[in-house]
C-alpha positions as CSV (number, residue, x, y, z in Angstrom):
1,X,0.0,0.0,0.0
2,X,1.3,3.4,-1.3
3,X,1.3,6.7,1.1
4,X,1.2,9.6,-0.9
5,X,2.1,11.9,1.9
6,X,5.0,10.8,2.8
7,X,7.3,13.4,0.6
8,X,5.8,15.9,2.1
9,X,6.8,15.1,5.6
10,X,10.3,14.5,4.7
11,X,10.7,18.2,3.2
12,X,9.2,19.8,6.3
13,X,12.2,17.8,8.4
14,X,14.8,19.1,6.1
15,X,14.0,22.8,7.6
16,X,15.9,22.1,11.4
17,X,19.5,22.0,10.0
18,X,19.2,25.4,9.2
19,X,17.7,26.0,12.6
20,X,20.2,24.1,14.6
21,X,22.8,25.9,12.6
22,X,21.7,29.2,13.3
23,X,21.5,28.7,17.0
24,X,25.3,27.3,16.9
25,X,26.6,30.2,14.7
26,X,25.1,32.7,17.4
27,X,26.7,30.4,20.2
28,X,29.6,30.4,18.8
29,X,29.5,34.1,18.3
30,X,28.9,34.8,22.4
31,X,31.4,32.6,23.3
32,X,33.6,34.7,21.1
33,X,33.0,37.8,22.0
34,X,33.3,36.5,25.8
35,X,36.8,35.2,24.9
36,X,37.2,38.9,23.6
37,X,36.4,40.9,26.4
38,X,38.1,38.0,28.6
39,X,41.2,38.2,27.0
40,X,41.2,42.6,26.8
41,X,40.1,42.5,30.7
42,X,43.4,40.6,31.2
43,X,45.3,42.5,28.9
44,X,44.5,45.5,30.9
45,X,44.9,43.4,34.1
46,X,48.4,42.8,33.3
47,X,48.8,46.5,32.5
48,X,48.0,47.8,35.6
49,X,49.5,45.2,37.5
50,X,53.0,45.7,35.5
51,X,52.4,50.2,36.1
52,X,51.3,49.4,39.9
53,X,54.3,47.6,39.8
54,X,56.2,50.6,38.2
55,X,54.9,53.0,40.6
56,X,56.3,51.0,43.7
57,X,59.6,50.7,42.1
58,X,59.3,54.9,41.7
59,X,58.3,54.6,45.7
60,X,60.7,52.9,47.0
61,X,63.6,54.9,45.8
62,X,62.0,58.0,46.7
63,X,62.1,55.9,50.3
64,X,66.1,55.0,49.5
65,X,67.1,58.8,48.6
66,X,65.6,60.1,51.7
67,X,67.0,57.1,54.0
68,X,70.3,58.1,52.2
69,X,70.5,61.6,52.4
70,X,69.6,61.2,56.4
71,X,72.4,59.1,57.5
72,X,74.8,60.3,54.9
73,X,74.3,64.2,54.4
74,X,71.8,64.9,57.3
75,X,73.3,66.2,61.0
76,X,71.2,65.6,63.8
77,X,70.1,68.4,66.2
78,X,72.3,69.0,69.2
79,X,75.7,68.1,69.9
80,X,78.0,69.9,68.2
81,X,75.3,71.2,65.7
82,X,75.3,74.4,67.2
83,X,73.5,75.8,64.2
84,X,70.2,73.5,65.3
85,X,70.1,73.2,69.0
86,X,67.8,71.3,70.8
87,X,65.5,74.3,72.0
88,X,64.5,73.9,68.6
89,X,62.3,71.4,69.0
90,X,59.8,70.0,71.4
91,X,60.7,66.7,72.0
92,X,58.1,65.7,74.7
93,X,55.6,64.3,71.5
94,X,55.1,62.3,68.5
95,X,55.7,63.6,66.3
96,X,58.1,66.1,66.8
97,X,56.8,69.6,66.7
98,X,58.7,72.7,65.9
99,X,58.9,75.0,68.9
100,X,58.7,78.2,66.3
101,X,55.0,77.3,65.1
102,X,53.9,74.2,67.0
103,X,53.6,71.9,64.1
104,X,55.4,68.5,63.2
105,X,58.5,68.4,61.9
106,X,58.8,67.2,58.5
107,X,60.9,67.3,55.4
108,X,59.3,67.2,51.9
109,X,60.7,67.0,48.4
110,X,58.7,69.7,47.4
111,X,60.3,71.8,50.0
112,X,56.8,74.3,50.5
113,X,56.0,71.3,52.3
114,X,58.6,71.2,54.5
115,X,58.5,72.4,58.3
116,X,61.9,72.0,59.5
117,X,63.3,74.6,61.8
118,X,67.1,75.3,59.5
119,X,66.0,75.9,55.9
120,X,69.0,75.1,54.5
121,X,68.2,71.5,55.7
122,X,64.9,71.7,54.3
123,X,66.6,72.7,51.1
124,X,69.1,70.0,50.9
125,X,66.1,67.2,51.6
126,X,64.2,68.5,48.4
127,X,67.4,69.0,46.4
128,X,68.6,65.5,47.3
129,X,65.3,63.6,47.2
130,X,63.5,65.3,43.9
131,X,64.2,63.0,41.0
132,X,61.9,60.1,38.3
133,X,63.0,56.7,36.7
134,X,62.9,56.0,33.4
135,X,60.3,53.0,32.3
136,X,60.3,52.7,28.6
137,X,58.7,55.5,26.9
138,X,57.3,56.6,30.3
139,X,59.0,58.0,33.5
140,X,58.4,57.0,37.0
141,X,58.4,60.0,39.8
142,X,59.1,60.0,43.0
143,X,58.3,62.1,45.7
144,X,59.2,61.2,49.4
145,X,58.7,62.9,52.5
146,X,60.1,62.4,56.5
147,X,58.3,62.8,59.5
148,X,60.5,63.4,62.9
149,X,58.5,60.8,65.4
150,X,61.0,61.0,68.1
151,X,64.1,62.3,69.2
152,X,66.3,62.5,72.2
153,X,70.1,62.5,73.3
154,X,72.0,60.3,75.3
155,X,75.4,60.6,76.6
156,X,77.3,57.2,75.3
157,X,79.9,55.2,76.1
158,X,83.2,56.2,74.0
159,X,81.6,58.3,71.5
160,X,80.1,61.6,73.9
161,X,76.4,63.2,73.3
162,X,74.6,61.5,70.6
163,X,70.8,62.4,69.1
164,X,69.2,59.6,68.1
165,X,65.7,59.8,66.4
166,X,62.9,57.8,64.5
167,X,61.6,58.9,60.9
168,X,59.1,58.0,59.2
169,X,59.0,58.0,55.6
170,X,56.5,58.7,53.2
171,X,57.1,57.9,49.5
172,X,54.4,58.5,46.5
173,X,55.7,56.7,43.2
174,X,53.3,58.0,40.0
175,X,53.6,56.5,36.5
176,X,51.5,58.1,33.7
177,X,51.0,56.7,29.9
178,X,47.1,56.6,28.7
179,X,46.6,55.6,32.5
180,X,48.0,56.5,35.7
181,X,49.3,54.2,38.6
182,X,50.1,56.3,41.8
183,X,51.8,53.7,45.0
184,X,52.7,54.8,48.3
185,X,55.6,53.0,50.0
186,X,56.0,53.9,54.2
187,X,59.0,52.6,55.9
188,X,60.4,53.8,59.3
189,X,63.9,54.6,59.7
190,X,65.6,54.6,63.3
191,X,68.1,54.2,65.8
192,X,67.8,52.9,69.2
193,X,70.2,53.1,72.4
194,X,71.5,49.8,73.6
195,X,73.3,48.6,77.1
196,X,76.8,50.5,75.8
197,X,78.6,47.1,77.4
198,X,78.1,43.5,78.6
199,X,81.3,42.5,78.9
200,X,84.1,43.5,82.2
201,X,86.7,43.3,79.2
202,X,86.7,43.2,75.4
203,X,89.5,43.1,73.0
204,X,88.7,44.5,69.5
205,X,92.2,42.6,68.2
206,X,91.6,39.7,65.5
207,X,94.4,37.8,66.7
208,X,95.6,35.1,69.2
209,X,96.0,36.2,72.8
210,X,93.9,39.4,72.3
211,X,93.0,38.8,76.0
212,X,95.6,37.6,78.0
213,X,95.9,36.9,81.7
214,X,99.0,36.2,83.0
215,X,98.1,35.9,86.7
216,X,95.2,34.3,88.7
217,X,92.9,37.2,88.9
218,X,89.1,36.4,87.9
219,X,86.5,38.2,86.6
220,X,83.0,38.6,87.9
221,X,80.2,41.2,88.4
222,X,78.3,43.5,91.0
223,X,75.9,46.0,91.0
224,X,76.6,49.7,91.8
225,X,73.3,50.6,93.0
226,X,73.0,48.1,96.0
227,X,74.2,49.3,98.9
228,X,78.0,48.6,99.8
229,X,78.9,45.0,102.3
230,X,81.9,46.5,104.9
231,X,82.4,49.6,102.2
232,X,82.8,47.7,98.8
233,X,80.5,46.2,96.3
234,X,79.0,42.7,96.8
235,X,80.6,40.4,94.8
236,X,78.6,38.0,92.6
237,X,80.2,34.7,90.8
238,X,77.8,35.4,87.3
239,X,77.8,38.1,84.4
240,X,81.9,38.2,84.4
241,X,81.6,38.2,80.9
242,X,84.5,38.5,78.4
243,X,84.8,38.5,74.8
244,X,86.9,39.7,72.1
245,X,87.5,39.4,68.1
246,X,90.1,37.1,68.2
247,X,91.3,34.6,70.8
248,X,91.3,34.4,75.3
249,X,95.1,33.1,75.8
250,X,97.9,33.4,78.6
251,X,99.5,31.5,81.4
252,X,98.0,32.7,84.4
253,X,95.1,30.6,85.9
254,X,91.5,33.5,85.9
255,X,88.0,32.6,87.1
256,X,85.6,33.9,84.0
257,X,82.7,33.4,85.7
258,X,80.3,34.1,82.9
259,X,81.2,33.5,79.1
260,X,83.3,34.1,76.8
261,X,82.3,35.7,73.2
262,X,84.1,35.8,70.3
263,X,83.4,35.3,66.0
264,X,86.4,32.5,67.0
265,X,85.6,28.6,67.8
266,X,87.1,25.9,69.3
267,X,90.3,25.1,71.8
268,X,93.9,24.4,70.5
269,X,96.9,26.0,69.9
270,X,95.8,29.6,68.6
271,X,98.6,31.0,65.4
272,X,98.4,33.2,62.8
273,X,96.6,30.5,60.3
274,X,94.0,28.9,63.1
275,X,93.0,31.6,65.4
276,X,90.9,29.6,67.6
277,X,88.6,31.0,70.8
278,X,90.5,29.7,73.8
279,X,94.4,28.5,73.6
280,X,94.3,24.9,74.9
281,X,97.6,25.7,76.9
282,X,96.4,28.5,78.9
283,X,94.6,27.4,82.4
284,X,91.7,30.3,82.0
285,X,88.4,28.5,83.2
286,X,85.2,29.7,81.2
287,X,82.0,29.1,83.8
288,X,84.2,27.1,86.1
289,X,81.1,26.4,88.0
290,X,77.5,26.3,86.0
291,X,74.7,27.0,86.9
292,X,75.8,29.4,89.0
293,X,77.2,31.4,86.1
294,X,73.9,31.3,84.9
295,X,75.5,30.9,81.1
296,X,78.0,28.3,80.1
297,X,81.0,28.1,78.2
298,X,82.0,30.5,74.6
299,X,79.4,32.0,72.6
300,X,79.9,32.5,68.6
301,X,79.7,35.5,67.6
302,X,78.3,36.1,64.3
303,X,80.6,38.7,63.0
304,X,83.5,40.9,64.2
305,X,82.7,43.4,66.6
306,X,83.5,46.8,65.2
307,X,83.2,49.8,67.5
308,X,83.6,53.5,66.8
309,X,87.2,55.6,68.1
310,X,86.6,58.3,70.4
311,X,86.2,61.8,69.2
312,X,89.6,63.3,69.6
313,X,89.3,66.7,71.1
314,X,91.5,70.1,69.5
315,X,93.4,72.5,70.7
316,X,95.1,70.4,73.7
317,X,98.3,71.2,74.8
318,X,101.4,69.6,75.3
319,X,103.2,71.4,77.6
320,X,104.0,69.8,81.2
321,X,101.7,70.8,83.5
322,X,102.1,69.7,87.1
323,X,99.0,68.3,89.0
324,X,99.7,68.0,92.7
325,X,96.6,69.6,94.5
326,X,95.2,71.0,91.9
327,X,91.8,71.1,90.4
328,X,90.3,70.8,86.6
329,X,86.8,71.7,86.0
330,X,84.8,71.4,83.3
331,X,86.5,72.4,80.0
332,X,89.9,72.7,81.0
333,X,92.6,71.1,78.6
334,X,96.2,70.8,79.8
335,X,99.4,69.1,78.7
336,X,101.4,66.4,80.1
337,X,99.8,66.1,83.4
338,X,102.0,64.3,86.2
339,X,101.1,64.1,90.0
340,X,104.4,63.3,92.2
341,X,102.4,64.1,95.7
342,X,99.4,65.1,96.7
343,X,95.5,64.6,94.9
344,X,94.5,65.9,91.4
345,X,90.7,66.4,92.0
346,X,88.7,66.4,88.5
347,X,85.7,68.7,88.4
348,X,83.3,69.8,91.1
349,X,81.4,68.0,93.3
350,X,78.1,67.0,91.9
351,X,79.1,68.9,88.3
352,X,79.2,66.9,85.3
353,X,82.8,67.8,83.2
354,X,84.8,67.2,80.6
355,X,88.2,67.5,80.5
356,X,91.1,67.2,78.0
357,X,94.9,66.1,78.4
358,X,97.3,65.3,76.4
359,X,98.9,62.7,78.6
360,X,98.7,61.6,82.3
361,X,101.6,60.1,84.9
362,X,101.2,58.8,88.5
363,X,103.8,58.9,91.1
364,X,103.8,56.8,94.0
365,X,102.4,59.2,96.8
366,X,100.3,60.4,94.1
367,X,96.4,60.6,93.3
368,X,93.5,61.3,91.0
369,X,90.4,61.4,92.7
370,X,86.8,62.8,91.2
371,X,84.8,65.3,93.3
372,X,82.0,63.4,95.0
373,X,79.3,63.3,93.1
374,X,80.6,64.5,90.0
375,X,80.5,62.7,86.7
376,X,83.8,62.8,84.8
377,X,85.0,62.1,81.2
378,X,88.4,62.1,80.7
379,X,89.6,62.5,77.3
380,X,93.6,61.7,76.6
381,X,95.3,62.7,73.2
382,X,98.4,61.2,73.6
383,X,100.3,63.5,70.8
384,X,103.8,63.2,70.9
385,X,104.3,60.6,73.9
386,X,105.2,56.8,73.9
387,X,102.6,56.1,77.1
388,X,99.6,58.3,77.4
389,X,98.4,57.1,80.3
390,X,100.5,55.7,83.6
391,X,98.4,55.4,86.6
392,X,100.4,52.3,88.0
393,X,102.5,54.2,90.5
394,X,99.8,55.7,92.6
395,X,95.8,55.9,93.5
396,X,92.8,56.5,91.2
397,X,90.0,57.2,93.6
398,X,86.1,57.0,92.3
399,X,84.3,56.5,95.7
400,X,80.6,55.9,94.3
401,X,82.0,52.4,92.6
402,X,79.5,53.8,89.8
403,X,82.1,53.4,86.8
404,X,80.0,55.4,84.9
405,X,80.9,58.5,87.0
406,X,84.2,58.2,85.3
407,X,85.0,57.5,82.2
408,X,88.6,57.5,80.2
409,X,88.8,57.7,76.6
410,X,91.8,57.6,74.1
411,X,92.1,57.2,70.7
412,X,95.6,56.2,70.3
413,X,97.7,53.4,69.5
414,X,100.3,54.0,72.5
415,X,101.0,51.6,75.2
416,X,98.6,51.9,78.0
417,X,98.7,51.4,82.0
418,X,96.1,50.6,84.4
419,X,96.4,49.7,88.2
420,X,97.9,51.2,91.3
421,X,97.3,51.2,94.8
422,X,94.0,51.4,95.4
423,X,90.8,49.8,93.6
424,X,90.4,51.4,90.4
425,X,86.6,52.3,89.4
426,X,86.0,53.4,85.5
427,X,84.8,52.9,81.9
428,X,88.1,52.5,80.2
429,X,87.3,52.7,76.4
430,X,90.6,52.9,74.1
431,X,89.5,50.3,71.8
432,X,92.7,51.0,69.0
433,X,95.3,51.0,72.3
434,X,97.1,48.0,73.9
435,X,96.5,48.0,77.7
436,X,97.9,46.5,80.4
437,X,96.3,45.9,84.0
438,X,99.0,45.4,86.4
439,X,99.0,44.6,90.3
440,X,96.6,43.1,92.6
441,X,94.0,46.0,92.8
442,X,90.7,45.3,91.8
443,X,89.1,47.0,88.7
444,X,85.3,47.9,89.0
445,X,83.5,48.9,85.8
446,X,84.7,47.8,82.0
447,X,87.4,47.8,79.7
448,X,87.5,48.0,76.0
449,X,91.0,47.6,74.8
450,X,92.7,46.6,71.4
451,X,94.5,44.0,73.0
452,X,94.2,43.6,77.2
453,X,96.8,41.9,79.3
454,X,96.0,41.2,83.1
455,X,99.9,40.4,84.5
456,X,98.8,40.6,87.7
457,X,95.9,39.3,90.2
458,X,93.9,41.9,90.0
459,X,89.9,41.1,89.8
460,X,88.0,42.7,87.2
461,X,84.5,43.1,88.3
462,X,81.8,44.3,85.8
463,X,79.3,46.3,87.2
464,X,75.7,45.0,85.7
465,X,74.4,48.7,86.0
466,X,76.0,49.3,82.8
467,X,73.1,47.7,81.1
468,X,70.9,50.0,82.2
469,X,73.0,53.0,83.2
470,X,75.1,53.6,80.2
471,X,74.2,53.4,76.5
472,X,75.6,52.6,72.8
473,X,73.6,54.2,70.0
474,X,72.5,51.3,67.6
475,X,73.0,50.9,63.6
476,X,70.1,52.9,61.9
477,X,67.5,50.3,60.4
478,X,64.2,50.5,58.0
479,X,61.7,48.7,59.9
480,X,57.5,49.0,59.2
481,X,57.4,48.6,55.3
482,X,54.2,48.8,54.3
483,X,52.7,50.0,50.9
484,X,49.3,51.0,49.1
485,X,48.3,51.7,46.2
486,X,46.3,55.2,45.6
């Protein structure tokens, strides 16, 4: 049986393929055009990413020129900067403010920005910190600016008044082509005061037997603030700490009753070629008797310990002048002092001096002794004399035990002499000068020495108040990097 409709229904199916074609053609056409604006979005994606990019770059060396020109060109308030004294500034907030029109100190590249009491200063930030990279076709600019957020001076060990402050930096890095990327980069830049010593002795020399003892004195530690046990300190057996760059040697038989530091390892037979930390023929005993020295044994330094050489005052003498009972006071500068009889008093009770010489020489009947109360730094050229300092032959006389109260600097090379007849209390800081404690009198503070050579008995006792009492001014650091982008 024949259907005669059957062609027809076979051209009415042939109609879908065109349909179904359609439909895919405009599918195909959205996903396309998605694929399209995909592929542009990350195309401008990766554009700003690579100019945000740029504009850091720009922000962090407006953050390096400023960090630069402050530690390299920049002179702190105070001190010797007698062209910016401290009165300048009102110290007793954060940030800093100006006395002159109560409002922060700051330096700015564009220097109508700036609010910085010496204009010249202000001048030389926005001279030294103005400048722009070059990116391609484009250029990068840069446009820092420092905040003063604190600021105060400290008296340190071996180096005088020091200011030490914290900055915070600002920098704005901007890019421009057909768009503009601006980043800003903060970092802080500061200093801090440290304990200026934790050692009773420490030899800056690289080298084998840089701290010698030839005799059986120990060292150990007291504290200057507790009261006084039958007039002297109370001895404690912990914190005699000792350390040096190079190597703990000698024949004599010490007590370091606390550790011993040094960039140098291991025991043996310290030369030239193999400086090592403690010569296995000396009879020195490191933490004879842990716990009780609380710490045990040498501790590795990570690196050499470099340390800055006193400022060397101008305009001393060096003429002979004769000291016997006779009194320097704050300022005074005299030649080659010696005492044969009688006291040399240094400065005014309760004052605070400093006073230069060129060189200094006890007799036997002879003695230096600070006013009560006073705090003394003695500063010792040395021009022109073999031994700047001889105080073997008579008495050096600090009665507060507080070796802070008297301090002796040099920044010579010359042989120096410590001892005498009576109990010597000071910081002793000469850190380019061989010294030599001789006799049996005990030492009460700290010595910093190129090389130190105990031939004697005498006891070095640290006083632990120096961690608190005295301060070293730290390397400057960036800390608090942060960034944004505007």
């Amino acid at each position: 049986m024949t259907h005669k409709n059957t062609p027809a229904l076979v051209r009415n199916d042939q109609g879908i393929a065109l349909v179904l074609s359609l439909f895919l053609i405009a599918a195909m056409s959205v996903i396309g055009a998605s694929l399209m604006v995909l592929s542009q979005t990350e195309t401008f994606s990766s554009a700003n990413y690579r100019l945000m990019s740029q504009a850091r770059y720009g922000a962090e060396s407006g953050i390096q020129v400023a960090v630069n020109y402050l530690l390299n060109t920049y002179t702190a308030p105070g001190g010797s900067n007698f062209a910016d004294p401290l009165s300048n500034y009102d110290m007793t907030v954060s940030p800093v403010k100006s006395v002159a029109n109560g409002q922060p100190v700051v330096l700015s590249a564009v220097q109508a920005n700036s609010n910085y009491p010496v204009p010249a200063v202000a001048t030389g930030f926005s001279t030294a910190t103005t400048g722009s990279l070059p990116a391609g076709r484009a250029t990068i600019t840069y446009s820092p600016t420092a905040t003063l957020m604190s600021m105060q001076q400290i008296n340190t060990y071996g180096g005088g008044v020091k200011t030490i402050q914290t900055w915070q930096i600002t920098s704005d890095g901007t890019i421009s082509t057909n768009r503009t990327s601006t980043v800003q980069v903060t970092a802080t830049l500061e200093s801090q005061k440290v304990a200026a010593t934790t050692y009773g002795a420490f030899a800056t020399n690289p080298g084998c037997g840089a701290l010698t003892f030839g005799g059986n004195g120990s060292v150990d530690s007291y504290d200057s603030t507790s009261a006084l046990v039958a007039g002297v300190p109370a001895i404690a057996n912990n914190t005699g700490n000792v350390g040096t760059n190079g190597n703990l040697g000698g024949k004599g038989t010490p007590d370091i009753w606390g550790t011993l530091s040094t960039p140098r390892v291991g025991v043996g037979s310290c030369s030239a070629g193999n400086v090592d930390a403690l010569s296995a023929k000396g009879k020195s005993q490191v933490c004879p008797d842990y716990p009780t020295c609380k710490q045990q044994g040498i501790m590795q330094l990570p690196r050499t310990v470099a340390l800055p050489t006193p400022t060397v005052p101008t305009g001393v003498p060096t003429t002979a002048y004769v000291g016997n009972n006779q009194t320097l006071h704050n300022g005074d500068s005299v030649g080659n002092v010696t005492i044969n009889t009688g006291t040399l008093t240094l400065c005014d009770p309760g004052a605070t001096c400093t006073i230069n010489v060129n060189s200094i020489n006890l007799a036997g009947n002879a003695t230096i002794a600070s006013a009560p109360g006073a705090i003394v730094t003695l500063n010792v050229v040395g021009q022109g004399v073999t031994t700047p300092i001889d105080l073997t032959g008579g008495s050096t006389l600090n009665a507060s035990f507080d070796p802070t109260h008297f301090q002796i600097l040099y920044a010579g090379t010359n042989q120096v002499y410590l001892g005498g007849n009576t109990s010597l209390t000071a910081m002793v800081y000469m850190p380019n000068a061989p010294v030599e404690l001789r006799g049996n009198m005990d030492f009460y503070g700290a010595i910093v020495a190129s090389t130190l050579n105990v031939s004697g008995n005498a006891p070095i006792h640290y006083d632990r108040h120096l961690e608190t009492g005295l301060y070293g001014v730290s390397n400057s650091m960036m800390t608090a990097f942060s960034w944004n982008k505007s």
